[in-house]
N, C-alpha and C positions, 0 to 999 in steps of 0.2 A: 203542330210541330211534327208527329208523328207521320203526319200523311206526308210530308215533306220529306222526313227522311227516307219513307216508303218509296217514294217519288223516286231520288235520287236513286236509290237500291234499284229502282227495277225498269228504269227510262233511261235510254243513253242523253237524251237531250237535257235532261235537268243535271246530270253530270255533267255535263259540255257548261252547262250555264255555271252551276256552280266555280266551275274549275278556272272558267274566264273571268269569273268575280274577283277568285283567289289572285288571280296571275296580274288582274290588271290595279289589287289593290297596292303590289310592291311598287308599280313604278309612280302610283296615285302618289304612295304615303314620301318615298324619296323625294319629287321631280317637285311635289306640292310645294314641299319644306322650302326649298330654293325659290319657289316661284312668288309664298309670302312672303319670306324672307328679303328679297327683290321686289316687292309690291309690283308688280309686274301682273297682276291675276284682270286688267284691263287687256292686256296683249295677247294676254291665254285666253280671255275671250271671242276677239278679233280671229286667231287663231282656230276656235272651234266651230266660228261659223262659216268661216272658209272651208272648212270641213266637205258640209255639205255639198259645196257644189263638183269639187271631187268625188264622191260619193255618189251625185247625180250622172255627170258625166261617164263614170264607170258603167253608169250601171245601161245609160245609153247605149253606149259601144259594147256592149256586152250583149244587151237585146238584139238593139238593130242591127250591128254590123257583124257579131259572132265572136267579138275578142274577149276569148271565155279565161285568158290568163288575164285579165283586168277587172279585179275584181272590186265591188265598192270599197274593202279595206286596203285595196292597193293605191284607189285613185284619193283615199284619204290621207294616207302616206305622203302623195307626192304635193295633194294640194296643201298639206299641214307644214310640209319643211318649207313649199316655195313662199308660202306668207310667209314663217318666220324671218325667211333669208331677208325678205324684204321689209318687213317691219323694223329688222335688226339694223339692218343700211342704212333706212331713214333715222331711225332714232340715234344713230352713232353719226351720220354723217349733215342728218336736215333736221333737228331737235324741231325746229318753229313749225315745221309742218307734221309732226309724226302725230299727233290726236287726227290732223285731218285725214294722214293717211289710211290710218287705221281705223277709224268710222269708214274710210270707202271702201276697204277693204273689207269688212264686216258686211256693207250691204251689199259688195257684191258677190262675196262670197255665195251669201245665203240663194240670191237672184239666181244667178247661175246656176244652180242646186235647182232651185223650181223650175226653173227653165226645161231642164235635161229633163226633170220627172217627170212634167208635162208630156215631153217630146216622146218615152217611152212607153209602147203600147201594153196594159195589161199592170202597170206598175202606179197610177197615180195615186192609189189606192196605200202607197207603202208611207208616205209622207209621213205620216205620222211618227212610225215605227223609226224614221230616219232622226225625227227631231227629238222624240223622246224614250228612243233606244226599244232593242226586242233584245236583249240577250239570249234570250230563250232560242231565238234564230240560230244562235254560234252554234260553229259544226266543227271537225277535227281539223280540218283545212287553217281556218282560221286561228283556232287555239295556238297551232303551232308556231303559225304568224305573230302572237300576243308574244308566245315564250320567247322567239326570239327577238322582239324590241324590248324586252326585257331584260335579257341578258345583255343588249347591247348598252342597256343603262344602264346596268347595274356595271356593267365594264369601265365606261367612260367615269361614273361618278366614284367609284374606289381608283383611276388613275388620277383624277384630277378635284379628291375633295376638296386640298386644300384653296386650289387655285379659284375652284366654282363658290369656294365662301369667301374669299378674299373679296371676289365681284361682286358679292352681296351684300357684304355690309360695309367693308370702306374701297371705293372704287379709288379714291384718290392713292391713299396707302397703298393700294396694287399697284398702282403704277408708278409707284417710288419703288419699288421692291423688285420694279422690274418685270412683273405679272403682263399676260399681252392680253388685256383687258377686252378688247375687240374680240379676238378671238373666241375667248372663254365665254363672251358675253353671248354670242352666235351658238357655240354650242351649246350655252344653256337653253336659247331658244330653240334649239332643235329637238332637245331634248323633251322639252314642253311639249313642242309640236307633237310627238309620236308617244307622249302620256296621252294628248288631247285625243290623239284615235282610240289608243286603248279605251278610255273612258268613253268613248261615245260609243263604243260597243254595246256598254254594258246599258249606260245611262241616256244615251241618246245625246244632239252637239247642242239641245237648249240646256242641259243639265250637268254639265264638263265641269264648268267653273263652281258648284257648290261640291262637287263630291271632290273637285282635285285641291280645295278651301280648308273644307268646313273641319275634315280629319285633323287639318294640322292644328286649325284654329283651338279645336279641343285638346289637342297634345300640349297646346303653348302653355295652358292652364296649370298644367302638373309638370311638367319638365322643360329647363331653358335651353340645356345644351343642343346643338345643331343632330350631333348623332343621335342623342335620345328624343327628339322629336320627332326625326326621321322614324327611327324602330316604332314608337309608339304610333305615329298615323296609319304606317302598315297596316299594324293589330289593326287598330280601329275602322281602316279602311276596310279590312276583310271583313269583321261584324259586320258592318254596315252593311256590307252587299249579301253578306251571308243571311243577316235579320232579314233583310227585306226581302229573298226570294222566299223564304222560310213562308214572310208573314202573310206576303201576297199570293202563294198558293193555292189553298184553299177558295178563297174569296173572287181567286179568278182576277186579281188588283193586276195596274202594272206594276208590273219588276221594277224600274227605273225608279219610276217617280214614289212609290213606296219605300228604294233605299236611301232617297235624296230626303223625306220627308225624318222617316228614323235618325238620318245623320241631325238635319236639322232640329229634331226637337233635343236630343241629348246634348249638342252644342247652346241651346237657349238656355236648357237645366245648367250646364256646367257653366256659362256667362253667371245665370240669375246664380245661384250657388257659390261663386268667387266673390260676386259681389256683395251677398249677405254677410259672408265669412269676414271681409274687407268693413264692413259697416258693423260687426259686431266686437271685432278688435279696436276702434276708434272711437265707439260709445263709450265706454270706462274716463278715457281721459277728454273728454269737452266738458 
C-alpha cells in the first residue's frame, strides 16, 4: 500500500489513474442503480461491445488517415449512444425482434473493433489493453472528457430522478401519470451508453457489465431506497477501483481485472453473509 501511495505522490500517471477510477465510479454507482433497477444490464452489455468497434475505428483514422481530434474515447462515445438509440427503437417499437437485434449488435460491434485493429499498423498489439482496459494509459485530455459525461449525468439524473424511476419500476403507472416513457426510457439508455465508456476506460468493454453490477448488487444488501443505493455504490464503486490499483501495483497485476475480481469477491461475502444471517433467523422457528 505504501508503494502505491508513493506511486501516486511522485508519478503524474497513477494520478491520472487514480482520479479516472474516482470520476468514472459516480456515474458507475448512479447509471448502475437504474440499469439493475431496469434489468436492462443485457443491453448494457450489447452496448459495451459495440464499444469496441468505435474505439477500433478511431483509432484507425487516427493512425492512417491523421484525424488526431478523433480519439478512441470519442469514437466510443458516438459508437455507445448509436447502439443505444437503436437498441431503444427496437425494443419500444419491435419487442419480437430486440434479443435478436441485440446479439447482432454485440457481435458486430465487437468484429468491427477487430477489423479496424487489424487494419492499424503498429497497434494490433493493443487488443488486449482495449478489451480488458489500461487505465493506467489515461492522460489529462481524457480525464476531462470523464468529468465532463459526468456532470452531464449527474445533470440529467437530479433533472429527471423522478421521472427515470417511475421507468423503472412501474412502466405502466408512468404512463397513467402521464410520464413520456419512450423518451425517459432512450435517455436512460443513453445515459448507460456514456457509463459504458467511462467504465471501459478504466475496466476494459469485457469487464463494463460487472463493475457497472456488481457495486449495486452489494449496496441492495444494506439499503433499499433508490437514493441510498445510488450513494452507496459510489463509495463502493470508488473502493473498488481504488483497492485494485492499490493491490495490483506492486505485483505489476492488471488494474482492471484485479478491481473486477475485488468487486466480486466482496459481493460473494456479502451474498454468502445475507444468506447465513437469513438461515440463522429462520432456525429458531422450524
Amino acid at each position: 500500500m505504501w508503494e502505491f501511495l508513493t506511486a501516486v505522490r511522485d508519478y503524474p500517471f497513477m494520478r491520472y489513474a487514480l482520479s479516472a477510477g474516482l470520476l468514472a465510479s459516480f456515474a458507475c454507482g448512479v447509471v448502475g442503480s437504474y440499469v439493475v433497477a431496469r434489468r436492462i444490464t443485457y443491453i448494457a452489455g450489447s452496448i459495451a461491445h459495440c464499444v469496441l468497434g468505435g474505439i477500433g475505428a478511431a483509432r484507425y483514422f487516427q493512425v492512417v488517415h491523421g484525424w488526431q481530434g478523433f480519439t478512441p474515447l470519442v469514437g466510443a462515445v458516438i459508437a455507445a449512444l448509436a447502439s443505444a438509440f437503436i437498441i431503444g427503437i427496437v425494443s419500444l417499437r419491435a419487442k419480437q425482434r430486440e434479443d435478436t437485434v441485440i446479439g447482432a449488435l454485440w457481435a458486430i460491434g465487437m468484429a468491427v473493433g477487430v477489423l479496424f485493429i487489424s487494419r492499424t499498423p503498429g497497434y494490433n498489439e493493443d487488443l488486449m489493453s482495449y478489451l480488458f482496459g489500461n487505465i493506467l494509459m489515461v492522460g489529462p485530455a481524457d480525464l476531462w472528457i470523464i468529468l465532463g459525461l459526468d456532470l452531464l449525468v449527474a445533470a440529467v439524473v437530479a433533472l429527471c430522478y423522478n421521472q427515470l424511476l417511475s421507468v423503472c419500476f412501474d412502466e405502466e403507472f408512468a404512463r397513467i401519470r402521464g410520464v413520456r416513457v419512450e423518451l425517459y426510457y432512450l435517455l436512460l439508455l443513453g445515459l448507460t451508453a456514456l457509463t459504458v465508456v467511462l467504465l471501459s476506460t478504466v475496466v476494459g468493454v469485457l469487464m463494463v457489465i460487472a463493475l457497472l453490477t456488481l457495486p449495486v448488487a452489494v449496496a441492495n444488501v444494506f439499503v433499499k431506497t433508490m437514493g441510498r443505493i445510488m450513494a452507496l455504490s459510489v463509495v463502493l464503486s470508488a473502493l473498488f477501483t481504488t483497492g485494485g490499483l492499490a493491490i495490483s501495483y506492486s505485483p505489476d497485476l492488471p488494474a482492471g481485472a484485479t478491481i473486477i475480481i475485488i468487486a466480486g469477491i466482496v459481493y460473494i461475502g456479502t451474498v454468502a453473509a445475507a444468506a447465513i444471517r437469513s438461515g440463522m433467523r429462520k432456525a429458531p422457528g422450524d
